[in-house]
C-alpha positions in Angstrom: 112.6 -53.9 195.4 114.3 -57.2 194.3 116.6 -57.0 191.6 116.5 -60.8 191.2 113.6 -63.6 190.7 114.1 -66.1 193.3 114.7 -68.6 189.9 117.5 -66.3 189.2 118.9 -66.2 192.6 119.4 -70.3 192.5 120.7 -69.9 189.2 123.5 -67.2 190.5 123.8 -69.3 193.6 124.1 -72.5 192.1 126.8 -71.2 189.5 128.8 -69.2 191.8 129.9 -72.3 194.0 130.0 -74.4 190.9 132.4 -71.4 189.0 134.5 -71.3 193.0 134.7 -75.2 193.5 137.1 -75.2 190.2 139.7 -74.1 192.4 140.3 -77.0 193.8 141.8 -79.8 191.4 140.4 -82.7 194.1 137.1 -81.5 193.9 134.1 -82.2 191.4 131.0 -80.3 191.9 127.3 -82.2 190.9 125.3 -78.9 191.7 122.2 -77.8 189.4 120.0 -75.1 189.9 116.5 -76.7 189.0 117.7 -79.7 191.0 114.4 -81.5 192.8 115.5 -83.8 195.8 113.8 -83.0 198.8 116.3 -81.8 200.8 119.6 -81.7 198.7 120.9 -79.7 195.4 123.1 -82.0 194.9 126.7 -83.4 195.8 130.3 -83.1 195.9 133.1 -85.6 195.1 136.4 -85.8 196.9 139.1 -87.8 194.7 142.9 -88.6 195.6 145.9 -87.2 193.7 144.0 -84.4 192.0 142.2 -87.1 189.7 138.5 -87.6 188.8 139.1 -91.0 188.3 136.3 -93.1 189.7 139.4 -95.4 191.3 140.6 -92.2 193.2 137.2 -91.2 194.7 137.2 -90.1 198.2 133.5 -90.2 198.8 130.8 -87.3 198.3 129.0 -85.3 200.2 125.5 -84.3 199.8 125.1 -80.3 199.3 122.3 -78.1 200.4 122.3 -74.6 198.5 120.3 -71.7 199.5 120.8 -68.2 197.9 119.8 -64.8 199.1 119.8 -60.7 197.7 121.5 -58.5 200.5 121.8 -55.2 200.1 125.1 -55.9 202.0 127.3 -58.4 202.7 127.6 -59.8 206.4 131.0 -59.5 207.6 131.0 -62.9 210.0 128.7 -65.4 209.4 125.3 -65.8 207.8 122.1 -67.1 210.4 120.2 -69.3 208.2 116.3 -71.1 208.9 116.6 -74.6 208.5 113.5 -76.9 208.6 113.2 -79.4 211.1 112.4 -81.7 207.9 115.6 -81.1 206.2 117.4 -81.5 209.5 116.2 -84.6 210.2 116.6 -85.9 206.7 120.2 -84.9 206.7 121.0 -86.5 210.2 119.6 -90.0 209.0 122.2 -89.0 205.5 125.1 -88.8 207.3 125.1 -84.9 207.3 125.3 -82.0 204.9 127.5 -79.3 203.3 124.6 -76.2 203.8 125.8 -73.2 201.8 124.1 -69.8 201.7 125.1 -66.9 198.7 124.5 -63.8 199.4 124.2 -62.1 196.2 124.8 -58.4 195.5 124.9 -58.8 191.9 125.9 -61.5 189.2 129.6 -61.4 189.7 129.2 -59.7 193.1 128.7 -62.4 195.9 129.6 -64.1 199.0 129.6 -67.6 200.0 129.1 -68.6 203.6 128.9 -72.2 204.7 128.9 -75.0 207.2 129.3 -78.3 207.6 126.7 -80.3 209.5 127.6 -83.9 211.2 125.1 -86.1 212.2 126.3 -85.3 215.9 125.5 -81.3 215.7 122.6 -82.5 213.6 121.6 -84.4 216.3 121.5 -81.6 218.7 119.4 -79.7 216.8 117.2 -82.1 216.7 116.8 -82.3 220.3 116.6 -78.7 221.0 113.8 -78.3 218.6 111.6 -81.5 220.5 110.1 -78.8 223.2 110.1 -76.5 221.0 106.4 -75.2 218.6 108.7 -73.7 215.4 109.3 -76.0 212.5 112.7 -74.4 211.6 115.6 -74.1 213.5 118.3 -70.8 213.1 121.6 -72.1 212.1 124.8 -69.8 212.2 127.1 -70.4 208.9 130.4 -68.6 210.2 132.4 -70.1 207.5 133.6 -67.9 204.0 134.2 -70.0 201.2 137.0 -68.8 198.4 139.8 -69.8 196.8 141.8 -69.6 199.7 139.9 -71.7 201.9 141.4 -75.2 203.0 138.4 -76.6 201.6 139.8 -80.1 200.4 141.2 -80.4 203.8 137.6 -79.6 205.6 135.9 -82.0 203.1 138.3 -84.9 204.1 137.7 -84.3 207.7 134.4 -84.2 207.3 134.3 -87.4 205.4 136.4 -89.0 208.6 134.1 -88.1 211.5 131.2 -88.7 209.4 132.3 -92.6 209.0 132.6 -92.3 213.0 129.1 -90.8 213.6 126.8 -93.5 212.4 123.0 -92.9 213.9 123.5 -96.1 216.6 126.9 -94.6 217.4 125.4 -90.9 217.6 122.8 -92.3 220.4 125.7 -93.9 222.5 127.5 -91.2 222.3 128.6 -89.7 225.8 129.8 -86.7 228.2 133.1 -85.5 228.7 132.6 -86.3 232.4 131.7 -90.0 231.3 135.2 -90.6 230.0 137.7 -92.3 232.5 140.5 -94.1 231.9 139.6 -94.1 228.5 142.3 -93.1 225.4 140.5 -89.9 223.7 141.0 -89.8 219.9 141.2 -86.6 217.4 140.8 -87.1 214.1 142.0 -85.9 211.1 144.8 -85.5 208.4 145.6 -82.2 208.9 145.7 -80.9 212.5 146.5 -77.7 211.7 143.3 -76.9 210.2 141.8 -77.0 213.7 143.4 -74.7 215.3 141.3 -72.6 216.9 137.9 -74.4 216.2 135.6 -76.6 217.5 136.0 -79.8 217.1 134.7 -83.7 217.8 136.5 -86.2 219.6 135.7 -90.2 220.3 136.6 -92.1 223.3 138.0 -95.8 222.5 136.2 -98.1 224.3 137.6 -101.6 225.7 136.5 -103.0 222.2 138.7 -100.5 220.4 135.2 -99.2 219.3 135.3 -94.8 218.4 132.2 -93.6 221.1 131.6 -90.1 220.2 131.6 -87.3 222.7 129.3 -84.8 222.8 131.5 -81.6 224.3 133.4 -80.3 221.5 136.7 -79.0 222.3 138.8 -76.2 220.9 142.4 -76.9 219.7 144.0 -74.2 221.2 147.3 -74.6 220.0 149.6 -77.3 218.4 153.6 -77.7 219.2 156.5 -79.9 217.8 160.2 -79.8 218.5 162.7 -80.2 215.6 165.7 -81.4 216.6 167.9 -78.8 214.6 171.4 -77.1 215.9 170.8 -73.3 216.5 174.5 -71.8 215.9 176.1 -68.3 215.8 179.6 -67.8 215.3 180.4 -71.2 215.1 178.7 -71.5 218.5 176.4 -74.3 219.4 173.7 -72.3 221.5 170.4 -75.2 221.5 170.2 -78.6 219.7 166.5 -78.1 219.4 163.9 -75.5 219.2 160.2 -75.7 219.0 157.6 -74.4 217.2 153.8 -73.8 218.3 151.2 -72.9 215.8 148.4 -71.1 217.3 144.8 -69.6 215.5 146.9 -66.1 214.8 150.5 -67.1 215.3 153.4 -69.3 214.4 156.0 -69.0 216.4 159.3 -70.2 217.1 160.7 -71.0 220.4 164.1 -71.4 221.2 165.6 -72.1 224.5 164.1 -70.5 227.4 161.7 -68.4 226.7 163.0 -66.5 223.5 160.0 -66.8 221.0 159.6 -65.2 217.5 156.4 -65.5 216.0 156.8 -65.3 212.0 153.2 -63.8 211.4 153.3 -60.5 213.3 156.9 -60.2 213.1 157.4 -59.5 216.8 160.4 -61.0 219.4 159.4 -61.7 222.7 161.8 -62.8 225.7 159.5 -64.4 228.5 160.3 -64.7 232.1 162.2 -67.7 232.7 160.5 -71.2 233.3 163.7 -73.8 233.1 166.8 -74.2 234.5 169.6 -71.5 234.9 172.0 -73.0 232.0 169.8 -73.5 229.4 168.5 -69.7 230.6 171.8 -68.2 230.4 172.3 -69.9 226.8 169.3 -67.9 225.9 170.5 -64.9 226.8 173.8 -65.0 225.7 172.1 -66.4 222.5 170.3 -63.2 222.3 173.1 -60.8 222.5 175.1 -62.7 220.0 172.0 -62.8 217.6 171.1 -58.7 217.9 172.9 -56.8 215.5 171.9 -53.3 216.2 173.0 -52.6 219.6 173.0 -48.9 219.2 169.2 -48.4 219.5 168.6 -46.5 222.9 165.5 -49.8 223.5 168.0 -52.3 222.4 170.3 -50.7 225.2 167.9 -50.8 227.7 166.7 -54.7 226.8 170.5 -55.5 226.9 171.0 -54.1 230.1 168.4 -56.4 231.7 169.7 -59.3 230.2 173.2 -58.5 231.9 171.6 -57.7 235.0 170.0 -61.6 234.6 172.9 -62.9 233.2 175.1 -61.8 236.5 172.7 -63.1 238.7 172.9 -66.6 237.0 176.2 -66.6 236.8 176.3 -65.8 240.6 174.0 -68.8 241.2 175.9 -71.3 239.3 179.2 -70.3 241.1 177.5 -71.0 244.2 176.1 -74.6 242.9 179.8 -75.4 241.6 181.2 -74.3 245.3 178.4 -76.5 247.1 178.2 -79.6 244.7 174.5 -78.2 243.7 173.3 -79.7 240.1 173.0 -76.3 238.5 170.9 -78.4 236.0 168.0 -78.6 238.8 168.1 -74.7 239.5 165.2 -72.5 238.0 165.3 -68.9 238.2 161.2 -68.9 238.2 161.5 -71.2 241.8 163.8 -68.6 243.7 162.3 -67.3 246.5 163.3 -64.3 249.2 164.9 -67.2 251.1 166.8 -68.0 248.1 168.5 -64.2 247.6 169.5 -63.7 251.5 171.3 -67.3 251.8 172.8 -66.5 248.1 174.2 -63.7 249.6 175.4 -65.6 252.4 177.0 -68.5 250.2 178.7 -65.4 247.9 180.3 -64.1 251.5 181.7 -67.3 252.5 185.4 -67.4 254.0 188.1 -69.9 255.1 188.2 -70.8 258.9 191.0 -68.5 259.2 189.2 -65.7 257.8 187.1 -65.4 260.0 188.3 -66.0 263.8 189.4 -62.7 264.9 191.7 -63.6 268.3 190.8 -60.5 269.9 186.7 -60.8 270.4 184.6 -63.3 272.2 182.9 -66.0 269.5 179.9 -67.7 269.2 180.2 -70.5 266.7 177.2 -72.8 265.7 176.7 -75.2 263.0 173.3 -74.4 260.6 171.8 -75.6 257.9 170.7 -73.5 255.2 168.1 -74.0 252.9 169.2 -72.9 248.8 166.8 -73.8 246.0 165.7 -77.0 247.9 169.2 -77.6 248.6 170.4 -78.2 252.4 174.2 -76.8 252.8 176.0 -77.0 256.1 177.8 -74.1 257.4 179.7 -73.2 260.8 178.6 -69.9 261.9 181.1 -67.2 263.4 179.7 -64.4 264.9 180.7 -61.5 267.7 178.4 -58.4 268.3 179.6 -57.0 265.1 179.5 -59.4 262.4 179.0 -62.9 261.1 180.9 -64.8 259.5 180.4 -68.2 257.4 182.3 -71.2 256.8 181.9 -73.9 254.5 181.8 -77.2 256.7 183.1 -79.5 254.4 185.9 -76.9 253.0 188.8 -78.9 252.0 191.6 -76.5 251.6 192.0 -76.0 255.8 191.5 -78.2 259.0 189.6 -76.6 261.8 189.5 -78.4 265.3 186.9 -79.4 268.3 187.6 -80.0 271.6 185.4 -81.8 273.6 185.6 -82.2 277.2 185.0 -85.9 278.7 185.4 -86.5 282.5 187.5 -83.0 282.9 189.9 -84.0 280.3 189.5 -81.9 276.6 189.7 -84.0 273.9 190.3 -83.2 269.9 187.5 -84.5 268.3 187.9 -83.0 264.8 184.4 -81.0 263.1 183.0 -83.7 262.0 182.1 -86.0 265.4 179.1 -84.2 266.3 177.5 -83.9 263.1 173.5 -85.5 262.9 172.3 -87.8 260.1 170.3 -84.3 258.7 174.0 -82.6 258.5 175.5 -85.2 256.2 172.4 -84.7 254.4 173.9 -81.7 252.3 175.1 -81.1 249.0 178.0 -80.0 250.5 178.7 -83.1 252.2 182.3 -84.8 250.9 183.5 -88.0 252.1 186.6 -88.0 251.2 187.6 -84.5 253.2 185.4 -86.6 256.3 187.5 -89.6 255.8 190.9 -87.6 255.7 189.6 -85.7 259.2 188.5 -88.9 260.8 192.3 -90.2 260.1 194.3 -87.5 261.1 192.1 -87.1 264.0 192.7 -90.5 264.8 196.1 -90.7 263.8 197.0 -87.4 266.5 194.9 -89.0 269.5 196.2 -90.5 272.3 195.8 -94.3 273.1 194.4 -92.6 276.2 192.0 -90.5 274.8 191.1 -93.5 272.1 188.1 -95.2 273.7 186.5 -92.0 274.0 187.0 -90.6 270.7 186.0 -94.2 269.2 183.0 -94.2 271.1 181.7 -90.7 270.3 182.5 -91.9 266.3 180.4 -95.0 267.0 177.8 -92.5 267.0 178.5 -90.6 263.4 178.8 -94.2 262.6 174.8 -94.5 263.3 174.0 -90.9 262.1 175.2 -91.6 258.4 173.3 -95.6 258.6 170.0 -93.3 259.5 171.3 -90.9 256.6 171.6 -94.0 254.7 167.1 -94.8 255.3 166.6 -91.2 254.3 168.8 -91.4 251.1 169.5 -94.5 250.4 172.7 -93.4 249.1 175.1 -96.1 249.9 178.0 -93.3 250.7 176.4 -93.4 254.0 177.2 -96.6 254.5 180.8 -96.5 253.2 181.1 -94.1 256.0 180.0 -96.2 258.5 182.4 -98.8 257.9 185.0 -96.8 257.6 184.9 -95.3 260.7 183.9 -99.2 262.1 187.4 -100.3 260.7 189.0 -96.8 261.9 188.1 -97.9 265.5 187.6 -101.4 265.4 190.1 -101.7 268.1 188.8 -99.5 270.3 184.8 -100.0 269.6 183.2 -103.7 271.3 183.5 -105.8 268.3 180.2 -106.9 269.2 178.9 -104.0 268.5 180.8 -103.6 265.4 179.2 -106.8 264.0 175.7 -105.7 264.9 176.0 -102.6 263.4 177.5 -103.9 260.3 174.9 -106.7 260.0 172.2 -104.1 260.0 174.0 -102.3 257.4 174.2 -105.9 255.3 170.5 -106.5 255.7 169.7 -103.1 254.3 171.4 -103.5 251.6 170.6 -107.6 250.9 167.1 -107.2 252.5 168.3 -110.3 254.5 171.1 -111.8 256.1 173.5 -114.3 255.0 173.4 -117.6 256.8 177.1 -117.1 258.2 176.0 -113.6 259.9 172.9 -115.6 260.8 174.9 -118.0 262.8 177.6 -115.5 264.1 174.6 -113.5 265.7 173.6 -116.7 267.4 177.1 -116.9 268.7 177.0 -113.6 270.2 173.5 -114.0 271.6 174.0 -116.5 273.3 177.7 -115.5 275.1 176.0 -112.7 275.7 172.9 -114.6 277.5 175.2 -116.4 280.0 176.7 -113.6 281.5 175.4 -112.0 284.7 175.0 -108.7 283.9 173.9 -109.1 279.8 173.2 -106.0 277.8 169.8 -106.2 277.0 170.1 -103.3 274.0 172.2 -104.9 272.3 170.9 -108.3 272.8 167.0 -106.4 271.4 169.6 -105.3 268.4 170.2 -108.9 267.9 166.4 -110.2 268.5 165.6 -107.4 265.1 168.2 -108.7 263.4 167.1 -112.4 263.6 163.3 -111.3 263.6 162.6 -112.9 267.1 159.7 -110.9 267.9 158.5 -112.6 271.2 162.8 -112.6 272.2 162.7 -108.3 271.2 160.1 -107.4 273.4 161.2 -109.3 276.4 164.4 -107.6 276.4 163.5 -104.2 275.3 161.4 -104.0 277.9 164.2 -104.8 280.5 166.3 -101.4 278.4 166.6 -99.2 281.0 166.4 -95.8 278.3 164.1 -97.2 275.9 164.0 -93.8 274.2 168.0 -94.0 273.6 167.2 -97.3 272.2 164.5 -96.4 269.7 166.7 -93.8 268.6 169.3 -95.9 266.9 169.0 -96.7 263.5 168.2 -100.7 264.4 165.0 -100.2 265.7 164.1 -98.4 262.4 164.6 -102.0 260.8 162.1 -103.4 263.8 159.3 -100.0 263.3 159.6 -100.9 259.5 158.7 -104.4 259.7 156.0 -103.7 261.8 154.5 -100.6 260.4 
């Protein structure tokens, strides 16, 4: 049996949000009981700075109050008949606050509400076209009180409803119809929308708002303060960040260390950046506990040493090999990664590892560390293996070629590929003091050889140089160019340094221009004319028709399409 006539349940709902609306100093209520609009009881009235001043007014918002006797409260949210009537009324209004009391007693209620925009209303609207009822169910899954950001909903509601005129509500369009297009959230406070539903507008090429019909959920919403984060007078991050999601707000500092405020837990996630800012973290960590007795806080602090050494035995190997340790994630290391660290922690001097009394195989490899190519020599007998650094700059190790039956000191760095100068480990200066002293030691005998054979490293670093374009490559070049350059065809010198000129410039000056001419044609009138290098000198000038008249007269065209001038010609032509 009802305790309540349905006069006094308007009355109690009525008074009830009246008597809870004076909790907020920006609001005034306009709600009466015995109020006979057709679809409204009424209105709110948003004002600025707290003040009912007509001058401060916000706007208002229509109300729609409905009241009800429950025998119990509903814990969630309240399912509420609307008429297709009222809904429609409300849509061409601009939209409605809809409340719903439920009412125990006088003093004993519960408000639940929503707000409806003329989108949503919209919706409803179409749902209900193919459909016989004259009421549509409405779910009302929000619990007014005096703690409810209600001034802040209000305002937001008063934004998007400005946005969702009826012309713009028919235009409005899918997710999937937005390309290229800047999407818009709105709103003064965008932490209120965490975790909710919420509109968003496309701006058109007018800089019109086009709303879009998929809501979308703000999932989370994260900030950095730039902010120095110091124990003991040590500078451990410059910055931390903090991301506010529907149940947390949490603090995250460096990598991976978070500590969320509202359920007071400390979390230390696997590692996503780079090694130092990783290893700041965890030393930050063990600096920042204070009980380190605890048998758990033992066992965390024991991992964090175990990850600590590894980093640490990373960033040795980066220092060793010239790797920017910067670059180096822990969450990108791979099984690869661990054996050739090993490897890298193992390596010895030249010295070190010949052993006089066993047979050798030695080989030059590339290995492969984080992305990172690093060039070692390989030592190995049937026992062991041994590695060198290539480029290691406190010994000199030797190679002896043979040429026509007679050996030849060559120095380690004569057979080397564009790919093996290619490696973080690569040093010029300890392949410019080789290339000397090999030089230096050489017989005049043994020079054309040796200058030819560097003629060749001299074209392995200009191809290094159209993989990199690091211009170290070409400071190589020339200097082994003016190393040799009485022992290598100063023909050839020029050609090869022209090609390096026009890499650089893009195009030739008009005294190499005229120099190549020169050569060209001396080279033309004799008997027996080279016809590679004259084809060098056709790419160099661009003579197409001249180029392929003479490369096809080169005897090994494949030797010929393997130099790096014929990369200028396949680029120009690609």
């Amino acid at each position: 049996m009802k305790k309540f006539t349905n006069q006094q349940i308007e009355m109690i709902s009525t008074s009830a949000i009246n008597l809870l609306l004076c909790n907020f100093q920006d609001i005034t209520p306009d709600i009466n009981w015995n109020d006979k609009e057709p679809s409204w009881d009424g209105n709110i009235y948003l004002y600025e700075n707290n003040s009912s001043q007509k001058k401060f007014l916000k706007g208002k918002i229509p109300v729609q109050v409905k009241g009800t006797e429950v025998k119990r409260f509903n814990r969630r949210f309240h399912s509420f008949q609307i008429a297709f009537s009222d809904i429609k009324n409300y849509y061409h209004n601009g939209g409605v606050l809809f409340l719903v009391v439920e009412i125990m007693d006088t003093d004993n209620f519960k408000i639940f509400y929503k707000f409806l925009l003329p989108m949503e209303l919209n919706e409803l609207i179409d749902d209900m076209k193919n459909n016989t009822k004259d009421s549509k169910a409405v779910h009302l899954d929000n619990i007014l009180d005096k703690d409810t950001p209600f001034s802040i909903e209000c305002n937001e509601f008063l934004i998007h409803r400005a946005k969702q005129s009826v012309p713009a509500v028919e235009n409005a369009v899918n997710l999937e119809q937005v390309k290229d297009k800047t999407i818009e959230i709105v709103g003064n406070n965008i932490f209120n929308m965490i975790g909710k539903d919420i509109y968003s507008y496309a701006i058109d090429e007018f800089g019109m708002s086009v709303p879009i019909k998929n809501k979308m959920k703000l999932l989370e919403v994260s900030y950095k303060i730039e902010k120095d984060c110091i124990i003991d007078n040590k500078k451990y991050f410059d910055n931390f960040e903090i991301v506010n999601r529907e149940d947390s707000h949490i603090q995250v500092l460096g990598d991976g260390f978070e500590f969320d405020s509202v359920n007071k837990t400390i979390t230390l996630k696997s590692s996503t950046k780079d090694i130092v800012t990783r290893l700041n973290t965890l030393e930050f960590i063990e600096n920042a506990i204070d009980n380190k007795k605890s048998k758990c806080i033992q066992e965390q602090l024991k991992e964090i040493e175990e990850e600590k050494n590894l980093i640490l035995q990373i960033i040795d190997v980066c220092e060793k090999f010239n790797i920017p340790k910067d670059n180096i994630k822990l969450c990108e290391m791979t099984v690869n990664d661990i054996d050739v660290l090993k490897i890298l922690q193992n390596i010895k001097l030249f010295s070190q590892a010949i052993k006089n009394d066993k047979e050798l195989q030695i080989s030059v490899q590339r290995f492969d560390f984080f992305g990172y190519k690093i060039l070692l020599l390989c030592i190995s007998d049937n026992e062991n293996k041994n590695y060198v650094n290539y480029f290691e700059k406190d010994e000199e190790f030797d190679l002896i070629a043979t040429f026509d039956k007679k050996c030849v000191s060559i120095g380690r760095f004569c057979p080397l590929s564009d790919l093996d100068l290619l490696v973080s480990n690569f040093d010029i200066n300890i392949l410019k003091k080789s290339i000397k002293m090999v030089n230096d030691r050489c017989d005049e005998s043994d020079k054309a050889v040796l200058s030819s054979q560097y003629n060749f490293l001299a074209l392995e670093a200009i191809k290094a140089w159209d993989i990199s374009n690091n211009n170290i490559y070409f400071d190589l070049a020339n200097y082994i160019f003016d190393i040799f350059k009485n022992y290598i065809d100063s023909n050839i010198i020029y050609i090869n340094k022209a090609q390096i000129e026009k890499r650089m410039n893009g195009k030739l000056h008009e005294k190499t221009i005229e120099n190549l001419y020169k050569i060209k044609f001396s080279e033309c009138e004799k008997s027996d004319s080279d016809n590679a290098l004259l084809a060098a000198i056709d790419i160099l000038l661009e003579n197409e028709e001249s180029f392929k008249k003479h490369f096809q007269d080169i005897e090994d065209k494949q030797r010929f399409m393997d130099y790096p001038i014929y990369t200028l010609y396949s680029k120009k032509n690609s």
